[in-house]
SERO-4910 file (N, C-alpha, C, O; in steps of 0.05 Angstrom, whole numbers):
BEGIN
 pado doro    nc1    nc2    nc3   cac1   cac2   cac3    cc1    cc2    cc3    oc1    oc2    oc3
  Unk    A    262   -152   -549    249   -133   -531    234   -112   -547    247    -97   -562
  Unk    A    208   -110   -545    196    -93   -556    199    -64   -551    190    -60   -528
  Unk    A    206    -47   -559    208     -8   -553    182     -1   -574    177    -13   -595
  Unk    A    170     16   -566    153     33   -574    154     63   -571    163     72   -550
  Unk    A    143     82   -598    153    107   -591    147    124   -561    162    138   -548
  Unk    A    116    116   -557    107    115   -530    125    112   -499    121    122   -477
  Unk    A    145     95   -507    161     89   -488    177    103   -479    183    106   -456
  Unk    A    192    116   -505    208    144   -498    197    169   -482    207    185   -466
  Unk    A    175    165   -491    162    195   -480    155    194   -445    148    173   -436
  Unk    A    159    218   -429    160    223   -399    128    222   -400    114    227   -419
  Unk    A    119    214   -376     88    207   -368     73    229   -370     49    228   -372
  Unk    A     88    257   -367     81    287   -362     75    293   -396     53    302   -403
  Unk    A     95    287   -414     98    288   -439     62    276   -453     48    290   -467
  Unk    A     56    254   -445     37    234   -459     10    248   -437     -6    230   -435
  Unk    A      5    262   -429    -15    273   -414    -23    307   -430    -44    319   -435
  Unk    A      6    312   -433      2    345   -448    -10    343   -474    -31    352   -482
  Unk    A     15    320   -492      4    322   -520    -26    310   -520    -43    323   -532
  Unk    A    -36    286   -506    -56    291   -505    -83    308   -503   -102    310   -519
  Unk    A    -79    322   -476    -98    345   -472    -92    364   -496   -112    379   -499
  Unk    A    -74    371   -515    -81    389   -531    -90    383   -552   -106    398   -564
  Unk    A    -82    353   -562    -85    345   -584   -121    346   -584   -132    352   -605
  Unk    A   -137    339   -558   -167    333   -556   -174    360   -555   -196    366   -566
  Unk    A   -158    383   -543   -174    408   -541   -167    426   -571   -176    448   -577
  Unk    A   -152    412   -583   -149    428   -612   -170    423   -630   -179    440   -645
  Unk    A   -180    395   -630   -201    381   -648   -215    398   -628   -209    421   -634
  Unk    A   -227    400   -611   -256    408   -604   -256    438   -615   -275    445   -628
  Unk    A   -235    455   -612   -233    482   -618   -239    487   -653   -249    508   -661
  Unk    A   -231    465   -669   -235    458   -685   -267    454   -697   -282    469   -710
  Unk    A   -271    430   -687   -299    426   -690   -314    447   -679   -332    454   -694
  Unk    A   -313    463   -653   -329    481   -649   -331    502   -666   -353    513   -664
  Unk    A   -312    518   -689   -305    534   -695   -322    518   -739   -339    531   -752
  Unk    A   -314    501   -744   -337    487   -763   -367    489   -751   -384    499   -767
  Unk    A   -377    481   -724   -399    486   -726   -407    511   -727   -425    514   -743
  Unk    A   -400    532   -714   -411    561   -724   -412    567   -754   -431    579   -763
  Unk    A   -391    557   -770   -382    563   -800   -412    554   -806   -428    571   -813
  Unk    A   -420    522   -805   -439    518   -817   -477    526   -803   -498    518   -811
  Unk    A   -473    539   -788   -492    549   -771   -501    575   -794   -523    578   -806
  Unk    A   -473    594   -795   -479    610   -811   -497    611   -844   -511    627   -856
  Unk    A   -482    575   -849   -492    570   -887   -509    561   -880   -526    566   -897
  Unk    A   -523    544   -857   -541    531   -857   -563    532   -841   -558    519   -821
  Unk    A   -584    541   -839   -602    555   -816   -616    528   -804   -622    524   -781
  Unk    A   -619    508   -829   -632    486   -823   -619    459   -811   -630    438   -806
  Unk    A   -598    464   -809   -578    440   -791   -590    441   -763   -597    458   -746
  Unk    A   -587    411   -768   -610    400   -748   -584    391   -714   -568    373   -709
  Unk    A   -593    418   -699   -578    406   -669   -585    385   -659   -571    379   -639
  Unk    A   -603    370   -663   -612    349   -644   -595    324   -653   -580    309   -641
  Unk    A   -603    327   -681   -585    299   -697   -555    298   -695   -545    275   -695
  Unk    A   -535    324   -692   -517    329   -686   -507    320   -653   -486    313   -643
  Unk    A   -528    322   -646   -525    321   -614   -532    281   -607   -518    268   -592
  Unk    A   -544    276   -614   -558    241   -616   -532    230   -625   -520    215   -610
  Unk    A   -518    239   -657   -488    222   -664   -479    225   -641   -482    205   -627
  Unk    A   -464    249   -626   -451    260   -602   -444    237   -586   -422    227   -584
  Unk    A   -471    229   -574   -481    220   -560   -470    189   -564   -453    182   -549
  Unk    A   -478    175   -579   -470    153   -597   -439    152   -591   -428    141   -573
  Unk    A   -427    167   -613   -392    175   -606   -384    170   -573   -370    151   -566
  Unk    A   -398    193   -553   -384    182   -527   -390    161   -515   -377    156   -495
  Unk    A   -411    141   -524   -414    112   -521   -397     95   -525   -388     77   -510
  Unk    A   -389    104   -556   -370     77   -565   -345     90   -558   -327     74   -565
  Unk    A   -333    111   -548   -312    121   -538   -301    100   -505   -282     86   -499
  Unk    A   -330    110   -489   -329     93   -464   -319     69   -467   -298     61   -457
  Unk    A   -339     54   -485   -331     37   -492   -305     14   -498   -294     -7   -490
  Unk    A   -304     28   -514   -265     26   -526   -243     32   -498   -222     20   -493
  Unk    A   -253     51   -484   -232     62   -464   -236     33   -435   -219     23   -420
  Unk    A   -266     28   -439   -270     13   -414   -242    -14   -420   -225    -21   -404
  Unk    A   -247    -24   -450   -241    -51   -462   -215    -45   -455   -206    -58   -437
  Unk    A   -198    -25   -467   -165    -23   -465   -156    -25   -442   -138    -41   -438
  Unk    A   -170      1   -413   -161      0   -392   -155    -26   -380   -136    -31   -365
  Unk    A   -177    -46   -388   -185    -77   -373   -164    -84   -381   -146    -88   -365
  Unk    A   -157    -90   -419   -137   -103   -421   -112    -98   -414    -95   -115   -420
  Unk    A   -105    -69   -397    -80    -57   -391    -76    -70   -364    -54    -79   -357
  Unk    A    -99    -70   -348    -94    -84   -321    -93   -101   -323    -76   -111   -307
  Unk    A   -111   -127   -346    -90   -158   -343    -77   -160   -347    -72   -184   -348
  Unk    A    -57   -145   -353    -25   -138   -367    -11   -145   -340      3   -164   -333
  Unk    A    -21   -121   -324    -11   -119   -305     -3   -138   -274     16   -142   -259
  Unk    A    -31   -146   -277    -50   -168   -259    -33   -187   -260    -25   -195   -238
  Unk    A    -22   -199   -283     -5   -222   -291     19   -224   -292     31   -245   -288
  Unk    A     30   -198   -301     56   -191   -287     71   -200   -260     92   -213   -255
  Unk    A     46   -185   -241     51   -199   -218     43   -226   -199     51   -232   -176
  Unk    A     30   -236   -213     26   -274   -213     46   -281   -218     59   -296   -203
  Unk    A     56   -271   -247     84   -286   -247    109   -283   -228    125   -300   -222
  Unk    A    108   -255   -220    132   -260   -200    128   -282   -181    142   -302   -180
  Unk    A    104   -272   -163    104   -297   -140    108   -328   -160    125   -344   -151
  Unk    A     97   -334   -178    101   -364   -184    126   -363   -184    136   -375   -165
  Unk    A    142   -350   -201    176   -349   -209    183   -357   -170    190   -379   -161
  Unk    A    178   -331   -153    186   -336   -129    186   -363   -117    205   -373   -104
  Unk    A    162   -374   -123    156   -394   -102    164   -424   -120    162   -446   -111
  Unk    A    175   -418   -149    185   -443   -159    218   -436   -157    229   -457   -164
  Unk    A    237   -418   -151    253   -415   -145    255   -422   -113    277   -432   -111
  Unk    A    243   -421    -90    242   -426    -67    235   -456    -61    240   -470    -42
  Unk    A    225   -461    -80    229   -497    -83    253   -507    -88    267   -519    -71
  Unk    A    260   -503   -115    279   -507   -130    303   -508    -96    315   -529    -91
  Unk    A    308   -486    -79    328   -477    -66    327   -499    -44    350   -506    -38
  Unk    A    313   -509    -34    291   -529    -12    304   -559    -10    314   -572      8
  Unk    A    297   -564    -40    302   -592    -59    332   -589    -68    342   -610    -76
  Unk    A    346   -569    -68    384   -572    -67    391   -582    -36    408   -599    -29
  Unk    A    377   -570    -24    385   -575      1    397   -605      5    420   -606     12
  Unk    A    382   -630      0    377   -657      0    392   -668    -11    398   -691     -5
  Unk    A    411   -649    -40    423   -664    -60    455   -672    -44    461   -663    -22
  Unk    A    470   -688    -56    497   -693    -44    516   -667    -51    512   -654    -72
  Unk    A    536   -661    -34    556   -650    -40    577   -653    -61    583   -676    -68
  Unk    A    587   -638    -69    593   -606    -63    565   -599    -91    560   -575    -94
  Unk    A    556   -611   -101    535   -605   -122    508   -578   -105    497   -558   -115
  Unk    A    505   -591    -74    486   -581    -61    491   -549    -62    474   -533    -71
  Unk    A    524   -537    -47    523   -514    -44    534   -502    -65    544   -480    -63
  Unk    A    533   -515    -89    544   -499   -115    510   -486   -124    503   -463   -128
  Unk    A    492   -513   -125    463   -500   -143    458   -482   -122    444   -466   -133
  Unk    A    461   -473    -89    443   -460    -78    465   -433    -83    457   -410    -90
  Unk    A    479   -436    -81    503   -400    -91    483   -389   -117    468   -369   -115
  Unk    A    488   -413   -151    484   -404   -164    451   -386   -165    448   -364   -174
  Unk    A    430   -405   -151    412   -401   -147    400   -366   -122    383   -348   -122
  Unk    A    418   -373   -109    427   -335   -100    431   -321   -115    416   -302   -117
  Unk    A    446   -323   -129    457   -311   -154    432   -308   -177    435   -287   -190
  Unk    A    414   -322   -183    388   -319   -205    379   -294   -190    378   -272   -200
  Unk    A    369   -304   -154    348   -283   -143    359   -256   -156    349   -241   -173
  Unk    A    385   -254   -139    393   -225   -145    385   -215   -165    367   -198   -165
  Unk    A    400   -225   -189    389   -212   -225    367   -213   -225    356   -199   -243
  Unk    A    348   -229   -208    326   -220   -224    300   -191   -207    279   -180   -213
  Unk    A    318   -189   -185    306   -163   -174    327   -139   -184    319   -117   -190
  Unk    A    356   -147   -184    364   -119   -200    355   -115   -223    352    -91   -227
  Unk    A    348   -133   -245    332   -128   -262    299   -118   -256    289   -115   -279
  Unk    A    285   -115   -243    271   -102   -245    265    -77   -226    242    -69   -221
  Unk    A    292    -67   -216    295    -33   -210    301    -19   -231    292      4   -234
  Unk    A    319    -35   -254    333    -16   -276    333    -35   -303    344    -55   -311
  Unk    A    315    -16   -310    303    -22   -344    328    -27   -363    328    -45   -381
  Unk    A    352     -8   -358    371    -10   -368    388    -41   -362    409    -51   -370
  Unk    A    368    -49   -342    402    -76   -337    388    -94   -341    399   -116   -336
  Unk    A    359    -98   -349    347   -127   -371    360   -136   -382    368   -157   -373
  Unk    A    373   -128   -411    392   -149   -424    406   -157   -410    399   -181   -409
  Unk    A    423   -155   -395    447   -168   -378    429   -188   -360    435   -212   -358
  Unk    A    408   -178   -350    398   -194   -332    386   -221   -347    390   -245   -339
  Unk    A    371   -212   -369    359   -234   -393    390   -255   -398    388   -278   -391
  Unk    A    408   -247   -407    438   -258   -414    451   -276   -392    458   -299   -398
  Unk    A    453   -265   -369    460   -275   -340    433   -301   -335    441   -325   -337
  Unk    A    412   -298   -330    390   -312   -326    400   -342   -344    406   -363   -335
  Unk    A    398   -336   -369    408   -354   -387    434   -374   -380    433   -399   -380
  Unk    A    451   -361   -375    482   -370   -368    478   -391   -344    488   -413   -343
  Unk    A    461   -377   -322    451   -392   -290    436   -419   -303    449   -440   -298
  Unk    A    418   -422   -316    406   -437   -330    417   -455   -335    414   -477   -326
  Unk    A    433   -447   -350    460   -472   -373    477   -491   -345    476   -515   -339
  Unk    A    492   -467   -334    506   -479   -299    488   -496   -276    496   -514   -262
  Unk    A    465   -486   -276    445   -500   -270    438   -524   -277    439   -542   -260
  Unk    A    430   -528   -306    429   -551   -314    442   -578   -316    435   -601   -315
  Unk    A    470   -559   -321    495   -592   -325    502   -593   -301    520   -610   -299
  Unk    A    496   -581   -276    504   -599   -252    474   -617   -247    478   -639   -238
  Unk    A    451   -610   -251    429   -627   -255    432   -658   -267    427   -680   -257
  Unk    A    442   -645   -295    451   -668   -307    466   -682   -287    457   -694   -268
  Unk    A    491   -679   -292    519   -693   -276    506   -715   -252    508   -740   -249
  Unk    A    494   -696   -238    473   -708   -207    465   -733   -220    477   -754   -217
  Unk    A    443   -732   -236    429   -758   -252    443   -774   -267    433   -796   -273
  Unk    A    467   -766   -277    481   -794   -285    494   -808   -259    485   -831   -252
  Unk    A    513   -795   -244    517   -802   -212    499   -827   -198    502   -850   -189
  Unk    A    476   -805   -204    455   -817   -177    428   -821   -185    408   -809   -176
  Unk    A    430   -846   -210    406   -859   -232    382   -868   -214    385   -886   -197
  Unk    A    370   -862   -216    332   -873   -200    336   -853   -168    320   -855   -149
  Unk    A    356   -838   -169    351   -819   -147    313   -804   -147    299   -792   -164
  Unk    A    309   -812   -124    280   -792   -120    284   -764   -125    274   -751   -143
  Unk    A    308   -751    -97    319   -723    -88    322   -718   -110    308   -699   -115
  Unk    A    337   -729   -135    347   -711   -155    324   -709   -178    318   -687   -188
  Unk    A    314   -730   -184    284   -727   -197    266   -706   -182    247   -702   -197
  Unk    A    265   -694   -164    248   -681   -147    252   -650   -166    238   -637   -181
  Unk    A    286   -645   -152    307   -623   -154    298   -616   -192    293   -594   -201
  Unk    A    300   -641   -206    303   -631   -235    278   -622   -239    277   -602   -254
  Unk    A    261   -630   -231    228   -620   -242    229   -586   -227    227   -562   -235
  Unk    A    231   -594   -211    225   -557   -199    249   -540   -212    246   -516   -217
  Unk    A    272   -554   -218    289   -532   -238    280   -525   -263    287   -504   -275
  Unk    A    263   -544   -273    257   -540   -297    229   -521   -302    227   -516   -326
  Unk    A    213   -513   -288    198   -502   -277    210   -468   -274    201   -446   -282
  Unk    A    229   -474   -263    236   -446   -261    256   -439   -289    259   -415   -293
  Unk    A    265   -452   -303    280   -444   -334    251   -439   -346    250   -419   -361
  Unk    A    230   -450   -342    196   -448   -360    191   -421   -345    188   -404   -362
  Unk    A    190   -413   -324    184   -391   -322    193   -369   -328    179   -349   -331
  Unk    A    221   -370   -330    243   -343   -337    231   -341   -373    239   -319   -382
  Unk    A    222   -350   -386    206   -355   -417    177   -329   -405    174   -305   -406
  Unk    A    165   -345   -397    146   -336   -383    140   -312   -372    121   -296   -374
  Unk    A    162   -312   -358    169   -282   -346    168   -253   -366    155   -232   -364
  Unk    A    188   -265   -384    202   -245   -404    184   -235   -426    181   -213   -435
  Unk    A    170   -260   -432    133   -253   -452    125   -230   -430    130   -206   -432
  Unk    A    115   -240   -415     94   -217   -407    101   -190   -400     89   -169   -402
  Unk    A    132   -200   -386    140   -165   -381    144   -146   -398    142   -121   -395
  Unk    A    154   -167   -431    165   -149   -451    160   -142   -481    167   -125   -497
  Unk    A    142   -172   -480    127   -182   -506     94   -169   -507     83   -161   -528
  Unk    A     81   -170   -480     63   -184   -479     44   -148   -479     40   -135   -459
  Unk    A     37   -140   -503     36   -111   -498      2   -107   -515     -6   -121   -533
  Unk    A    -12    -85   -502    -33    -77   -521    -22    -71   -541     -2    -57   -543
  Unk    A    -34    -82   -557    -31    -84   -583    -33    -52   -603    -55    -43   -595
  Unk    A    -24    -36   -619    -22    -20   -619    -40     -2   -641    -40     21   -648
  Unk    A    -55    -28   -649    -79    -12   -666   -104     -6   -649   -123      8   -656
  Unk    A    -99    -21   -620   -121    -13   -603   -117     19   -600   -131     37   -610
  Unk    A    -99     19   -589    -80     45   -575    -90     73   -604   -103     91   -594
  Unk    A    -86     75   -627    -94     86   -644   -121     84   -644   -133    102   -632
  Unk    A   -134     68   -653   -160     68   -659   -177     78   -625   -200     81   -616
  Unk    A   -162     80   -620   -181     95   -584   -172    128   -587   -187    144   -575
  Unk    A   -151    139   -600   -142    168   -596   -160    168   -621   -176    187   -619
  Unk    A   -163    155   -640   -178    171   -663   -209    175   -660   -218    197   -666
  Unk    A   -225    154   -652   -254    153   -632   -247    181   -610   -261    201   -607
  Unk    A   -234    178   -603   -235    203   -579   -233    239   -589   -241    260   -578
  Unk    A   -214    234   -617   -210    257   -626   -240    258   -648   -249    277   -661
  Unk    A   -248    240   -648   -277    245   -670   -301    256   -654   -318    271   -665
  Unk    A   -302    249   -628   -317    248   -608   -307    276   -597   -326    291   -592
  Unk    A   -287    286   -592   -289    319   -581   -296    334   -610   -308    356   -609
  Unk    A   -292    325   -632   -293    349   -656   -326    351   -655   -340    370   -661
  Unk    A   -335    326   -647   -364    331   -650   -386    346   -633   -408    357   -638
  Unk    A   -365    342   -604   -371    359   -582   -370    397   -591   -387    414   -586
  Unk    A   -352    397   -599   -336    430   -615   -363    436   -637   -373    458   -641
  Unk    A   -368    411   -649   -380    423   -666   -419    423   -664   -433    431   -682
  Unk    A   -429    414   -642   -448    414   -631   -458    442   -618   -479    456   -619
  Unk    A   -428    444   -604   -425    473   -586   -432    498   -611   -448    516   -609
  Unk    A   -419    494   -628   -416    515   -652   -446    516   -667   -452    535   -681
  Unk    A   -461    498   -663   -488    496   -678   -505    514   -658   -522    530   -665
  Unk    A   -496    507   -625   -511    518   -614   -515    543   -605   -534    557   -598
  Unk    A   -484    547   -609   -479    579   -595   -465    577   -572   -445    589   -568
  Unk    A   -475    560   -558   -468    551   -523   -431    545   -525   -421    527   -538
  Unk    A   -421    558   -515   -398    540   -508   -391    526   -488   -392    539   -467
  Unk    A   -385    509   -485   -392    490   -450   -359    484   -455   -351    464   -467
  Unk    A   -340    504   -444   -312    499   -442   -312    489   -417   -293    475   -414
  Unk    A   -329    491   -390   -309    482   -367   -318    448   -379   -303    433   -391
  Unk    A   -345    442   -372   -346    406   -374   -330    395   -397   -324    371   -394
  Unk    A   -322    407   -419   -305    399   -446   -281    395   -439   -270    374   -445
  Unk    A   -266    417   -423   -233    417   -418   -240    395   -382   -219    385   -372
  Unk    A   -257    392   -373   -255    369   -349   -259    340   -358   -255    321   -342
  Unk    A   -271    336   -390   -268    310   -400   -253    298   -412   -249    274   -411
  Unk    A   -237    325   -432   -209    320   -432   -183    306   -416   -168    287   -417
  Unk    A   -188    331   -401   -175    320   -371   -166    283   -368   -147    267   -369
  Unk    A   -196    284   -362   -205    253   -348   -196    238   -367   -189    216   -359
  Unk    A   -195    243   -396   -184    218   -417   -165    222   -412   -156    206   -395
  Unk    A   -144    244   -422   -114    241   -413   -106    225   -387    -87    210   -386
  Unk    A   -119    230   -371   -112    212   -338   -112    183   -349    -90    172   -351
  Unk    A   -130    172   -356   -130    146   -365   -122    144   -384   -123    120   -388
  Unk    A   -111    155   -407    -93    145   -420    -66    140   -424    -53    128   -441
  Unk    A    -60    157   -395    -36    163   -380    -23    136   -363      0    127   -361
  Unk    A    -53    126   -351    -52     98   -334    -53     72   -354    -47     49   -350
  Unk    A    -64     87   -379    -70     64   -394    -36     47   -405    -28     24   -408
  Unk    A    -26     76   -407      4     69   -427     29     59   -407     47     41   -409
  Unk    A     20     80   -386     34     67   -353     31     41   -349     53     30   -344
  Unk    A     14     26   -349      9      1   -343     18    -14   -364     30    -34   -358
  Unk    A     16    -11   -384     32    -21   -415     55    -25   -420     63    -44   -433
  Unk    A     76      2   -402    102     -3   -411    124    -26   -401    107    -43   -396
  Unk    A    140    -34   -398    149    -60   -388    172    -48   -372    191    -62   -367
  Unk    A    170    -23   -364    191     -6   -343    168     12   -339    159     24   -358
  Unk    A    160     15   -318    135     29   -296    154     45   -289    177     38   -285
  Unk    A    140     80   -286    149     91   -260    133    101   -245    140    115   -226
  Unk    A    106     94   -251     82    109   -226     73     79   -208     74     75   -184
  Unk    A     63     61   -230     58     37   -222     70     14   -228     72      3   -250
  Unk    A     80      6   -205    112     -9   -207     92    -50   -200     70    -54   -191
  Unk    A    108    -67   -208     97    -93   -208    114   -107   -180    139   -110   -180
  Unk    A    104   -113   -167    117   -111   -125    128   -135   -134    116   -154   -143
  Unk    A    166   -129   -129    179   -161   -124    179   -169    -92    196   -181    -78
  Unk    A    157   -161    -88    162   -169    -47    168   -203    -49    188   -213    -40
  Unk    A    152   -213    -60    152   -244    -62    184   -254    -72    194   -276    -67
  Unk    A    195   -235    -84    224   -239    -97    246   -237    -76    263   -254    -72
  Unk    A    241   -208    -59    258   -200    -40    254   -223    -13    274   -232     -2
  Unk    A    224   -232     -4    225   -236     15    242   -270      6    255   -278     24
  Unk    A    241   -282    -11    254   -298    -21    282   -298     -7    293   -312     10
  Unk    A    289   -276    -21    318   -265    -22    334   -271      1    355   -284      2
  Unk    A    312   -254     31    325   -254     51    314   -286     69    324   -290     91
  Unk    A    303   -296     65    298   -329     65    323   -346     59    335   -360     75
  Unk    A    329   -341     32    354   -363     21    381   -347     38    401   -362     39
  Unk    A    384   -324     49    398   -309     58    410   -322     88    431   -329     98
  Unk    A    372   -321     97    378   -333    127    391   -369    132    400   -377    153
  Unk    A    389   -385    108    410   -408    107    435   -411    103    449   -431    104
  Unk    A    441   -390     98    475   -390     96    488   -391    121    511   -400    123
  Unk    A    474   -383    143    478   -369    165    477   -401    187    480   -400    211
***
């Protein structure tokens, strides 16, 4: 399971240090460009202002590319639930058919997967157990699979039953990449705060050439990067708390295999 220092930090936390960290460089840079305003009469504002310019291009830029890659993060996250769902709701379908007592042992155990795998994703803390348990269902899963197919050799029902089980052991793999593995990569994540912090110092130091200080549009662009970098890291972490990945497809599962007991 991957942890990142990012991960520790509260969403409130990664919005502050940001906004100051961008409004310190600009205060910075603004405070160099007066310095050299003073030594230099002939420093050219326009050329200063054209890099600027350039900088918040390839800033956009970089921010457009990360955000995108943060939402296919996300995007896919939740594809996988519904597949997981809907190859588990097979899997549950195709026990039905199998002979007893094999039938209502895989559909218990198979109640038993749903559950862990929606309590696992209310509480970040009960993944390993849930990752560990998932595993164990798997193993119990399988050697009554097995057992079935020595039993009941050129069975269709049970050839049916093993493919869609196996499907769902491929997905719990599957699952676990993307929710926990599957992360922007973290030289993006740097190389976008350092473009951004080069890009306000130049802003600071533009201002300082000119005299002008333009603090409201400076501290409202700030702003707007912290917001998205806020959503950016939100969508990154593999425990959400603003934007959560919907187990509706999991639950409504849930209360489906629920209503056959009955």
């Amino acid at each position: 399971m991957i942890q990142l220092p990012t991960d520790q930090l509260p969403l409130w936390a990664v919005f502050l240090i940001t906004t100051l960290l961008l409004f310190t460089t600009a205060e910075i840079g603004f405070n160099v460009g007066i310095w050299r305003k003073r030594q230099s009469k002939k420093e050219e504002k326009g050329q200063a202002g054209t890099i600027m310019g350039a900088a918040l291009g390839m800033l956009a830029f970089i921010l457009a590319f990360t955000f995108g890659m943060a939402g296919s993060i996300h995007n896919n996250k939740k594809e996988i639930v519904l597949e997981e769902a809907n190859a588990i709701g097979t899997a549950y379908l195709r026990a039905q058919i199998l002979p007893e007592p094999s039938s209502s042992k895989i559909k218990g155990l198979l109640n038993e997967y749903v559950d862990v795998r929606i309590k696992a994703a209310k509480s970040f803390d009960y993944v390993k157990q849930a990752i560990t348990r998932s595993e164990e269902l798997h193993h119990e899963l399988w050697t009554l699979a097995v057992s079935l197919a020595k039993d009941n050799p050129g069975s269709i029902f049970v050839g049916l039953f093993v493919d869609s089980l196996n499907k769902v052991i491929d997905l719990h793999s599957k699952r676990v990449t993307a929710g926990l593995r599957n992360r922007i990569p973290r030289s993006i994540i740097w190389t976008l705060y350092f473009v951004a912090v080069l890009t306000m110092m130049l802003m600071g130091y533009q201002a300082g050439l000119t005299g002008v200080r333009t603090l409201v549009p400076r501290i409202a662009l700030i702003l707007a990067f912290a917001c998205l970098m806020l959503l950016i890291i939100e969508l990154d972490r593999p425990m959400k708390t603003m934007i959560k990945v919907s187990q509706q497809a999991m639950i409504d599962l849930q209360i489906s295999m629920d209503k056959f007991k009955h």
